[in-house]
N, C-alpha and C positions, 0 to 999 in steps of 0.2 A: 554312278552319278558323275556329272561331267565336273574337271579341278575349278574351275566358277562358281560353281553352285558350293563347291567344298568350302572355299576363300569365304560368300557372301555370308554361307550359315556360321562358320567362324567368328565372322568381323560380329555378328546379331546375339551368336555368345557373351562377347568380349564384352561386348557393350550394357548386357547384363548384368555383366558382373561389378563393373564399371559406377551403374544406377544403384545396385544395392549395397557399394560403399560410399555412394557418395554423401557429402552434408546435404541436411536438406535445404531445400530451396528459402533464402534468405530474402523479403520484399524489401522495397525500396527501404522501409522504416527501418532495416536494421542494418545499419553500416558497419554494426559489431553485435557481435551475438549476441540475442536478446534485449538488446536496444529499441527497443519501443514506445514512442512516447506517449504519453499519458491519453492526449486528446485524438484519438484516433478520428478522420473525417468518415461522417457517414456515408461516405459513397466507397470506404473500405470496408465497413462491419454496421449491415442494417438493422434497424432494430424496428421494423415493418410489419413481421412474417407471425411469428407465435400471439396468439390471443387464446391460452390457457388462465381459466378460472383461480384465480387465487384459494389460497387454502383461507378457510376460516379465520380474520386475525382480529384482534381488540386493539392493536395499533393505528389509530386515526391521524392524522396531518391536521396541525393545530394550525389552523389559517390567521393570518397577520403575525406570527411570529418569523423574524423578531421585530419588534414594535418601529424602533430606528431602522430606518434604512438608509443605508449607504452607498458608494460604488466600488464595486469589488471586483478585483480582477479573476481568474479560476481559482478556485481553492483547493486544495489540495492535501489538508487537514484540518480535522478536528479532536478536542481533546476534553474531557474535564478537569478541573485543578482541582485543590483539595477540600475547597469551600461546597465542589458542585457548580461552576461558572465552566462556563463554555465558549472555550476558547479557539480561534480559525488562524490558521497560514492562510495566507493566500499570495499574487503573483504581481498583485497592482496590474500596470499596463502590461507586463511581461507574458508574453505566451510561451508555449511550449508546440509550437505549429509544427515543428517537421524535426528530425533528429539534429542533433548535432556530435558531432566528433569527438576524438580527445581534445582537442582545443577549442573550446568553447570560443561562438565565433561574436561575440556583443561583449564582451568585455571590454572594450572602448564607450561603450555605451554607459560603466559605468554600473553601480549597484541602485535595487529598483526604490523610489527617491519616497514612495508613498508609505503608512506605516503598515505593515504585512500581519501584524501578531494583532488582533482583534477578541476581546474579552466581553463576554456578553454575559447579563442575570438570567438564566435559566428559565424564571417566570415569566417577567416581563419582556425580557429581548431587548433592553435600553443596554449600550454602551456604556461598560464599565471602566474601560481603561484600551488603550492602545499606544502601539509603540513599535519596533522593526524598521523605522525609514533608514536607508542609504545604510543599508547590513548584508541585504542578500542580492542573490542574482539570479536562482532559480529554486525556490521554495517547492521545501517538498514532504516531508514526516514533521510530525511534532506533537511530542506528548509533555503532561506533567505530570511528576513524581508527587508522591505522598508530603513532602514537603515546599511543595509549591514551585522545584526548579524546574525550566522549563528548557527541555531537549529538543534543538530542530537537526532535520540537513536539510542541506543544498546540493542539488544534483548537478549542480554546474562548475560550485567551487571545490566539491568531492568531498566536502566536512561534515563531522557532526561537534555541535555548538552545544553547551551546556549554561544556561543562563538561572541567574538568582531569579526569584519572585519579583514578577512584575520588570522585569528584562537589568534593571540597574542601569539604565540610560545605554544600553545597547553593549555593556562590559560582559562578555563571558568570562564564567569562573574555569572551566572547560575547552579546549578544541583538538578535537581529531582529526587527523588529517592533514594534508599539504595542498595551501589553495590552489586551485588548479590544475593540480595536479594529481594524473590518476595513478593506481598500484596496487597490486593483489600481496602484498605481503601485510606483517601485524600492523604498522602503521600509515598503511595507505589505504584508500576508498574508491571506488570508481561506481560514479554518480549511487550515493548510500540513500535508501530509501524510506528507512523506521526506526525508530528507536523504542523498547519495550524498556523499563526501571524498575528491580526488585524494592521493597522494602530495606533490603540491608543493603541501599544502594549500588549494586552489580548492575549492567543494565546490558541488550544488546541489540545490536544494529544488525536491519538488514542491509547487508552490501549488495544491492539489488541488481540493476541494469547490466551489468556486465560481469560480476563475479559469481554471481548468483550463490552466494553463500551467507551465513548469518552467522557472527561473531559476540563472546561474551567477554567482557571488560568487567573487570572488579570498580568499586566505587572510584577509584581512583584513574582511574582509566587505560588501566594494564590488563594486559590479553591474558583470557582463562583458557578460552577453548572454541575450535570453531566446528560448526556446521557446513555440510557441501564444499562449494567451490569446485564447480565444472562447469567452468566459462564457454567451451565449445559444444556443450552435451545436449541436444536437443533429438529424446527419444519417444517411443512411441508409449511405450508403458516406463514410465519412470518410476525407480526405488525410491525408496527413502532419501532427503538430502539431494538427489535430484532437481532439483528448482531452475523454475525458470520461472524469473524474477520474482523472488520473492521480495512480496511489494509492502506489507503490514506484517505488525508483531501483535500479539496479546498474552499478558501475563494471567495464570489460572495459577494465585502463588496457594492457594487453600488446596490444590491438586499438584501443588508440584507439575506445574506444565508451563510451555511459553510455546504457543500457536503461532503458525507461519499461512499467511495467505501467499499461499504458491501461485502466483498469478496466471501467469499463460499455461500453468499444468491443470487449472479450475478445481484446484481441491487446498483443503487448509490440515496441515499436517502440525501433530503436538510433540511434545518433546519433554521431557524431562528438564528441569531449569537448572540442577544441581549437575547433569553430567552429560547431559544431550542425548540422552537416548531415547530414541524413536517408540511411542508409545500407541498414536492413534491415527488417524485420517478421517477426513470426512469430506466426501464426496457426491455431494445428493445433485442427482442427473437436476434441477432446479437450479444449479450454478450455470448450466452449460458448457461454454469452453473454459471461462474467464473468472475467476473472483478477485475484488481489488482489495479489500479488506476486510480484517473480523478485531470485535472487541472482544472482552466477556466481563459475566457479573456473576458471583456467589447466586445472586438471586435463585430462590424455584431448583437447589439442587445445583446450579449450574448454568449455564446460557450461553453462548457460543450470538452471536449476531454476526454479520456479515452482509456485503454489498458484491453483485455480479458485475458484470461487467457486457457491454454490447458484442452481438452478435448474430444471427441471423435463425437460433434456435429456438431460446426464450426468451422471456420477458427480462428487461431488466428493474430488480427490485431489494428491499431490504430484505434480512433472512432473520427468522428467531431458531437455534436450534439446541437441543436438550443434549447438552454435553455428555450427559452417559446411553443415553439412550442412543443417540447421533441421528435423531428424526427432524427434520424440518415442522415446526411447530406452529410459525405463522411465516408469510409475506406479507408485507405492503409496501406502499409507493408506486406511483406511478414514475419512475425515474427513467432519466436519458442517457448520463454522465456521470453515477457517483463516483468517488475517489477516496472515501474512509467514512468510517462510523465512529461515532462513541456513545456508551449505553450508561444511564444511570447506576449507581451500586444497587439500587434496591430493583431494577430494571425494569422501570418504568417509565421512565423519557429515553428515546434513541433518536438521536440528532446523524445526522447523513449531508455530506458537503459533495457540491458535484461542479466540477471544471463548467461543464457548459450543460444550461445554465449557468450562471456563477453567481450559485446562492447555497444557503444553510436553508435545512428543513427540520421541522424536531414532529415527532410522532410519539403518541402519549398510551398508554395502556392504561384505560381509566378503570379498571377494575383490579388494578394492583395498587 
């Protein structure tokens, strides 16, 4: 064999070996690892292609709910309080168009001026209360606790906020984090994406977008213990703790569990809430790539609920599934965009918030 041919198959080795350690390929959307924003355009992930028969579901789309209508910018969560009111983040004018960096680049712009936290009656859909103007800059998780406080982040300002009932004119009792500023250590966040709340007030955040990790905080808001944190790690079959971006939390506190919707890994993985250890996964090829979030309810044994996410496989839609069995039990929705669920305690209303459109949906199980 002529020393040319020796040199070209060399260089075709080298370069082998070269591909199969390199990162993988990063698109435009992720200027840091696993940075992906929420509203992906559809001319990047179709949702065109799958026109598979829904499973049998009793979950119907209650139409003209909710009764007031308003202008809402994306939404980004929803939650129930303790009354059973159903409560939304959303962004005002504020989008989430395209990444942004460690330095968030509208900050001269100012925090978004309209009220973000939206309280709605569950039956009717009338406006019970609202509140959040000129607080945040980009609105993103928010749940309430058994006692009415209400937990957001901002994935701009890098915090997670802990507010009294009914916001107290915008005074958190709470704040983790340093505005603007990102950090992978116990007191920093880079852009944090959920907040789950025990009972004996412990609660914990997913540190989403770029740490890709999930941390537990005692009531008080001191580090117990974390989950993950492999900011660079984007593999083909991922362990446990493995995440990328985990985007939603859900407490199962009757199971001893706190659920992670692993986002761009398309599966929701359970955990132990007393000590983080790795218990369950659920996986049902019906997520496809992407899940963005899962509630749950004691209800029926258990209940796992959940929202997929676009893509060019399946449908995107609401999920019912039987926490010990781990079967998909129903779908419905015909959805484009969701971004979180929240499920009644007795699990019978599931309410589903979607960036685009930017509206709330509630879907009824009239046989519970």
């Amino acid at each position: 064999m002529a020393i040319g041919t020796y040199i070209v198959l060399a260089i075709f080795l080298l370069g082998r070996g070269h591909a199969r350690n390199a990162s993988p390929h990063i698109s435009p959307f992720e200027s840091q690892p696993g940075n992906v924003p929420d509203n992906l355009d559809d001319n990047d992930f179709r949702n065109n292609g799958p026109t598979a028969a829904p499973i049998k579901s009793n979950y119907t789309e209650v139409t003209g709910w909710p009764s007031e209508q308003i202008s809402l910018g994306e939404i980004s969560a929803v939650s129930l309080d303790n009354f059973g009111n159903v409560v939304i983040f959303h962004r005002g004018n504020r989008t989430w168009d395209y990444y942004f960096d460690s330095n968030y680049q509208r900050k001269n712009e100012g925090p978004i001026t309209q009220n973000t936290i939206i309280t709605y009656d569950p039956d009717s859909g009338r406006i019970i209360h609202r509140w959040g103007a000129n607080l945040f800059f980009m609105p993103h998780g928010l749940t309430v606790d058994e006692k009415g406080n209400i937990f957001v982040t901002d994935v701009a300002l890098n915090q997670v906020f802990k507010f009294p009932p009914r916001g107290r004119q915008g005074r958190p009792s709470m704040v983790l984090g340093e505005r603007f500023v990102e950090g992978n250590d116990k007191k920093h966040f880079c852009k944090p994406t959920a907040v789950a709340v025990a009972k004996s007030g412990d609660f914990f955040v997913a540190d989403g977008y770029c740490n890709k990790r999930v941390i537990k905080f005692n009531s008080k808001g001191e580090f117990i213990f974390l989950l993950g944190q492999n900011p660079n790690m984007v593999v083909k079959s991922p362990a446990p703790t493995d995440f990328n971006i985990p985007h939603a939390l859900a407490l199962a506190e009757d199971k001893n569990r706190v659920c992670v919707a692993d986002r761009e890994n398309g599966r929701i993985q359970c955990f132990t809430i007393d000590s983080g250890i790795f218990v369950s996964q659920f996986a049902p090829s019906e997520f496809g790539k992407r899940v963005y979030s899962v509630a749950y309810t004691p209800s029926q044994s258990g209940m796992l609920f959940a929202v997929n996410g676009r893509d060019d496989i399946v449908p995107v839609r609401g999920f019912a599934i039987g926490f010990t069995n781990q079967q998909v039990t129903a779908n419905f929705g015909n959805l484009k965009q969701p971004h979180d669920v929240a499920v009644s305690l007795d699990g019978r209303d599931v309410f589903i918030v979607e960036l685009d459109p930017q509206k709330i949906t509630k879907f009824v199980d009239r046989k519970l």
